[in-house]
C-alpha positions in Angstrom: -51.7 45.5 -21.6 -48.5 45.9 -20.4 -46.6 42.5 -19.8 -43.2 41.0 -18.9 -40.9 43.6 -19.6 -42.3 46.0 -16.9 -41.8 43.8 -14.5 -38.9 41.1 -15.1 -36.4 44.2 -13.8 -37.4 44.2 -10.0 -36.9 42.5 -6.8 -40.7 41.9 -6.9 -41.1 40.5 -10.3 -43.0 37.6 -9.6 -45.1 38.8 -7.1 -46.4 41.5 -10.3 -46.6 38.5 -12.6 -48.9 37.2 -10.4 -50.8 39.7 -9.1 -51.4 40.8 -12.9 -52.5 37.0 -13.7 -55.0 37.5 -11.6 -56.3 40.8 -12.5 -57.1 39.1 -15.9 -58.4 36.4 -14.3 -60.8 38.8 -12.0 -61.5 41.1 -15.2 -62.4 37.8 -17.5 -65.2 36.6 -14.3 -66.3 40.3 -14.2 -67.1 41.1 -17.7 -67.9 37.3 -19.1 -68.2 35.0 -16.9 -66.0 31.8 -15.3 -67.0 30.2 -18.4 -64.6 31.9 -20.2 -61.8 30.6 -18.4 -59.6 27.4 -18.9 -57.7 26.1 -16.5 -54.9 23.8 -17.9 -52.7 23.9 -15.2 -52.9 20.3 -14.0 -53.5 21.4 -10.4 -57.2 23.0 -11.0 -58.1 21.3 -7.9 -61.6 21.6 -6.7 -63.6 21.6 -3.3 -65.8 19.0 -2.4 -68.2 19.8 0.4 -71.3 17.8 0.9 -73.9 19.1 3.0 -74.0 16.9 5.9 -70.4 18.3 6.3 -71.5 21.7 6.7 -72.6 21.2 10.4 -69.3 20.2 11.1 -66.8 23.1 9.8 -66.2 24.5 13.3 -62.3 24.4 14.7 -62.2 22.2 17.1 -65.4 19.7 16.3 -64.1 19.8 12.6 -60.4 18.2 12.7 -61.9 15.9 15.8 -64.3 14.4 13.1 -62.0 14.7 9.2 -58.6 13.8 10.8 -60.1 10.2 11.6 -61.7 10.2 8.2 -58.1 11.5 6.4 -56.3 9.1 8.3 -58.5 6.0 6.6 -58.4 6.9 3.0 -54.9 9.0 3.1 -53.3 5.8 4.5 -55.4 3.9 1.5 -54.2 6.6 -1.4 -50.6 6.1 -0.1 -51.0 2.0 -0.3 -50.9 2.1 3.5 -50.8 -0.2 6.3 -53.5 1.5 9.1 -51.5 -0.6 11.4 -48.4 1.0 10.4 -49.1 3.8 9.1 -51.1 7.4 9.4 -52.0 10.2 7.3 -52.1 13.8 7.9 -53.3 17.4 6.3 -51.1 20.5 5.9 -52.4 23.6 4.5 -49.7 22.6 1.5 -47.3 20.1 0.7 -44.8 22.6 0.9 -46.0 23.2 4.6 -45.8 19.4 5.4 -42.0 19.6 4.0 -41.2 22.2 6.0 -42.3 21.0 8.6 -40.9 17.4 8.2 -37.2 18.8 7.8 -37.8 21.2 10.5 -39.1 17.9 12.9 -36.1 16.3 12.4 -33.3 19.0 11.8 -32.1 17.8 15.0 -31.4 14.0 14.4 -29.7 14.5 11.0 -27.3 16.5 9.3 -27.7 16.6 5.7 -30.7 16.2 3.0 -30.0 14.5 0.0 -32.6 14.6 -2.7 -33.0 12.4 -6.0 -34.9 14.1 -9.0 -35.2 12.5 -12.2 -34.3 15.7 -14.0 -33.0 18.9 -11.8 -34.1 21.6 -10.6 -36.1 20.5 -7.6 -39.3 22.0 -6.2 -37.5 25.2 -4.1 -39.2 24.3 -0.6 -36.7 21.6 -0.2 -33.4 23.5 -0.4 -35.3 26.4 0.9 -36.3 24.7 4.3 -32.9 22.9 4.6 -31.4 26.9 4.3 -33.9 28.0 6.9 -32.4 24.8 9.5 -28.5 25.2 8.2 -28.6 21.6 7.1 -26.4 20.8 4.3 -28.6 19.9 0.8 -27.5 18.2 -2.0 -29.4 17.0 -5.0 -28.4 15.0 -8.5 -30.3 13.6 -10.9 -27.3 10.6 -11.0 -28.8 8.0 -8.8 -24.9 6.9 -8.0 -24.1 10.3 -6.3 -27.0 9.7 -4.0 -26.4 6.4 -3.3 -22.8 7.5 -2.3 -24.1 10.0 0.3 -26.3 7.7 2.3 -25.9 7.4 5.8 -28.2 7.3 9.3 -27.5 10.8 9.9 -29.4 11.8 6.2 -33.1 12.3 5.1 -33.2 11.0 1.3 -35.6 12.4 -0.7 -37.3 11.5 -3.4 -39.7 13.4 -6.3 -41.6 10.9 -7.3 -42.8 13.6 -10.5 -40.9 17.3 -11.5 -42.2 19.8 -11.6 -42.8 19.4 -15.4 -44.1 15.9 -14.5 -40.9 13.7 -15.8 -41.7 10.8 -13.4 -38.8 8.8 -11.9 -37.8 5.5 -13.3 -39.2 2.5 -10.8 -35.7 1.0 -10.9 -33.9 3.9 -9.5 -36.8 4.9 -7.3 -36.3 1.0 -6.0 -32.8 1.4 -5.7 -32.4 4.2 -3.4 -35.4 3.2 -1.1 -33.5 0.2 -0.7 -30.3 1.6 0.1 -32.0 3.5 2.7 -33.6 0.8 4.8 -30.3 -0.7 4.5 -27.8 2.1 6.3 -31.0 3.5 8.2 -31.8 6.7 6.6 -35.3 7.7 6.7 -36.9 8.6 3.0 -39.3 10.8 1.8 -41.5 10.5 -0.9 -42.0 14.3 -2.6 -45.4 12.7 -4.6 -46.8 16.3 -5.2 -48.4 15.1 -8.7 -46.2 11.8 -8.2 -48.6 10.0 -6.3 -51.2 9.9 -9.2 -48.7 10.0 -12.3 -46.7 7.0 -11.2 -49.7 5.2 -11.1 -50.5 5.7 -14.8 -46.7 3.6 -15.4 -47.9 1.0 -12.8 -45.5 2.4 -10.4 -46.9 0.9 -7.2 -47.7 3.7 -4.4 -44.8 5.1 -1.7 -45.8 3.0 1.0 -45.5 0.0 -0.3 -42.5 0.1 -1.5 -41.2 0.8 1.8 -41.0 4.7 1.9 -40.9 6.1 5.6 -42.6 8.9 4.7 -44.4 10.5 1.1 -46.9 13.8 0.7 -49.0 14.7 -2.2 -50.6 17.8 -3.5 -54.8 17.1 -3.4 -55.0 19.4 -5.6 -52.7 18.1 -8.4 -54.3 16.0 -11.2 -57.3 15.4 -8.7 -60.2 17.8 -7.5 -59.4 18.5 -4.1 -58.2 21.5 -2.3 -54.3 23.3 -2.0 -53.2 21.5 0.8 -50.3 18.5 1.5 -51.2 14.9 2.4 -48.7 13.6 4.6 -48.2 9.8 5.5 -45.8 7.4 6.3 -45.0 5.2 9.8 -46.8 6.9 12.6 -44.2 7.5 14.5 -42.7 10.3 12.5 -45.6 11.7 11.4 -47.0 12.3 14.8 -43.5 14.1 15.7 -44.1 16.2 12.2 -47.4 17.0 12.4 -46.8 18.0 16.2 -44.3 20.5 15.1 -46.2 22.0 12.0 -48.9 22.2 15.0 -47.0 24.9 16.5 -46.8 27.3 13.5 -50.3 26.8 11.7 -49.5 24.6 9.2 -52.3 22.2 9.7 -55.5 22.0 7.2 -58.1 23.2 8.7 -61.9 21.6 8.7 -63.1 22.9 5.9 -60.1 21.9 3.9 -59.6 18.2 5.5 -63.4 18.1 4.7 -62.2 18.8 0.8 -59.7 16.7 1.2 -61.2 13.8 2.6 -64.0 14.0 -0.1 -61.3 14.6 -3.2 -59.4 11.3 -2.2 -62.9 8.9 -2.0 -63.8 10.7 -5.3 -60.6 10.3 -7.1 -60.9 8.1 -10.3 -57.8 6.9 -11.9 -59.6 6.5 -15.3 -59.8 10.8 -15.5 -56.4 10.7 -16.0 -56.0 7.8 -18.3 -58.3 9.9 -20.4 -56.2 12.3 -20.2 -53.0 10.0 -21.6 -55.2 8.9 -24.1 -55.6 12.9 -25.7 -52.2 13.2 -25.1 -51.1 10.2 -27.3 -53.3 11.6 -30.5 -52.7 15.2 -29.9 -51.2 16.4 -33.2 -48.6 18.5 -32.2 -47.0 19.5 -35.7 -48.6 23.2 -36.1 -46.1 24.2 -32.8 -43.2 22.8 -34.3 -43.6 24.3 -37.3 -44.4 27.9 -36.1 -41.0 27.2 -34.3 -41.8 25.4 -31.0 -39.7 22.8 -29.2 -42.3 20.3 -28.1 -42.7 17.2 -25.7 -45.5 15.5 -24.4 -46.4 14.3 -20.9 -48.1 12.0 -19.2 -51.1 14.4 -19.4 -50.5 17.1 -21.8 -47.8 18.7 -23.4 -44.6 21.6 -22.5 -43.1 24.1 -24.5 -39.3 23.9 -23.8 -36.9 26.5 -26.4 -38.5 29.8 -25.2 -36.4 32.3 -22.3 -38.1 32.9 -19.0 -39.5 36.0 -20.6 -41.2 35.2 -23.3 -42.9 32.3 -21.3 -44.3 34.7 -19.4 -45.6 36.8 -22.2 -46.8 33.8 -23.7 -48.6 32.8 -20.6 -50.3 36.2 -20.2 -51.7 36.6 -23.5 -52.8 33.6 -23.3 -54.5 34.4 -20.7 -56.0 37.6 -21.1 -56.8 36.5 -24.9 -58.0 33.2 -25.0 -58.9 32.9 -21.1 -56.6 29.7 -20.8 -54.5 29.4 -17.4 -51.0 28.2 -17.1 -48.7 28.2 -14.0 -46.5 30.0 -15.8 -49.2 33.2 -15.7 -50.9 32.0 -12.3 -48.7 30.0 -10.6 -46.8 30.3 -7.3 -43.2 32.1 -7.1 -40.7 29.3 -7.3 -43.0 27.3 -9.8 -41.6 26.4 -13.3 -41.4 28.8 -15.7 -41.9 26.3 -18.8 -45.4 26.4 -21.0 -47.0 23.6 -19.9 -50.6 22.1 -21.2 -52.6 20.0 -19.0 -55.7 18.0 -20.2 -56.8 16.4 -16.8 -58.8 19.2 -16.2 -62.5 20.2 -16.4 -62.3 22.8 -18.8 -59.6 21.2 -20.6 -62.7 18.8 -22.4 -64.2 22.4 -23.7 -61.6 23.1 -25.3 -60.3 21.8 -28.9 -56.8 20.9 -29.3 -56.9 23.4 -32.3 -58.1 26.5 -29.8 -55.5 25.5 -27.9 -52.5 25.6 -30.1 -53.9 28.2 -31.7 -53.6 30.4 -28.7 -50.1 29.6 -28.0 -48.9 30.3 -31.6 -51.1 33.3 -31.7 -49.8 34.3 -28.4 -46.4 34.2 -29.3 -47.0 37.2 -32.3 
């Protein structure tokens, strides 16, 4: 097998990474079965469809029927107001950011963006780029709070990428300072809108958030696609907008969707905490790896970008476990991390997995 060095040195490096994740992952079905794969990604997602909903997965008499039924437990998931509020589906949450700064590229002139530990997910500075809005993002709560004004959109990531959660106090802070000089705020909640909610963290609306968008795929099993909510008024004009490109979720995956959020069970990832907590993480550290633990797992931190990768590949072509660092989108973060809220993650041992990183790493 022929890994990270053959493909680092290109423009289309992590396009190859990729596309070779997923030859493993086709060769692994092909020749065992999907049995002998693990997905510990955190974001294994799922799709829900009953059979009543079958009937119903047509493109126009399919949005007409889950939009209304997103709408009633999106609002819910987000700690809503239905009076006040409305939920929407994008075919990602990176779709329903896109199209929220393109929406409203014309009422303000910069995006400032809080992230308890930097860098941010890259559709943010990526869509500001595409609109030639000025973007500027700390982790120092006083630098955004300096930059606050009626002409900004604040934003918020509610979890990184590598699921450090923001600290209620600051997240509190900045909402505030918002409503106060009338600058709208947006929630980034990708894995936030779950994780938060292990720390008591009460959800975006709530706490007075104009606007917040999960990932129903992350730490729940729903579909890739972005929940958007927030006061109607803004989400009409956003969703209007990602209208005209595509962006929407379509009926089979607001079907998902809407099934994912009435099935989601906060006591999965609790569970998940609770592994987390005994997990003895001492054979890592002393075959050499940095560790931490997460809210529901575990990253490697002290390797480069390449041997991550290599890492991640062996891993999964070996031991059939898949990372985002092997499968994940371009952008994504490069860092080993475990997740245990996950199906297969509960037929796996904590040994097999440690043993295929260390092993991995030969």
């Amino acid at each position: 097998m022929i890994y990270v060095g053959d493909v680092m040195n290109n423009n289309t490096s992590e396009l190859n990474r990729l596309e070779k994740a997923r030859k493993i992952i086709r060769d692994i079905i092909k020749e065992k079965g999907r049995e002998y794969l693990y997905d510990l990604t955190g974001i294994a997602g799922g799709f829900i469809i009953h059979k009543t909903d079958l009937e119903l997965l047509e493109t126009y008499v399919g949005p007409a029927i889950f939009s209304e039924k997103l709408n009633e437990v999106g609002v819910l998931h987000f700690g809503g107001a239905p009076s006040i509020h409305k939920a929407v589906g994008f075919n990602r949450t990176s779709a329903a950011i896109f199209s929220t700064i393109m929406a409203l590229s014309n009422d303000i002139t910069n995006v400032i963006h809080y992230v308890p530990k930097k860098p941010s997910h890259p559709s943010i500075p990526r869509s500001c780029k595409i609109f030639n809005l000025y973007y500027f993002e700390s982790d120092n709560v006083d630098e955004i709070l300096n930059r606050i004004n009626e002409k900004t959109l604040t934003i918020i990531t509610g979890a990184t990428m590598d699921h450090k959660i923001v600290e209620l106090e600051n997240l509190k802070k900045i909402i505030n300072s918002c409503n106060e000089k009338n600058s709208i705020v947006f929630i980034d909640d990708a894995s936030g809108a779950r994780l938060r909610l292990l720390y008591n963290q009460p959800p975006a609306l709530k706490i007075n958030a104009d606007l917040a968008v999960t990932s129903t795929d992350k730490l729940m099993d729903g579909p890739r696609a972005g929940l958007l909510c927030g006061k109607k008024d803004l989400v009409d004009k956003i969703y209007n907008e990602g209208l005209k490109f595509g962006l929407e979720a379509q009926a089979p995956i607001l079907a998902a969707m809407v099934n994912a959020l009435k099935s989601f069970k906060l006591d999965n990832l609790k569970e998940a905490l609770k592994r987390t907590e005994n997990i003895d993480l001492s054979p890592l550290i002393n075959a050499g790896f940095e560790c931490e633990k997460t809210p529901t797992g575990f990253i490697i931190k002290n390797l480069s970008e390449e041997e991550y990768i290599n890492v991640a590949l062996k891993m999964l072509e070996n031991y059939g476990i898949i990372t985002i660092t092997a499968a994940g989108m371009p952008g994504a973060s490069k860092t080993l991390r475990i997740d245990f809220c996950s199906k297969d993650a509960k037929r796996l041992t904590d040994d097999y997995i440690i043993n295929a990183i260390i092993n991995s790493r030969i």
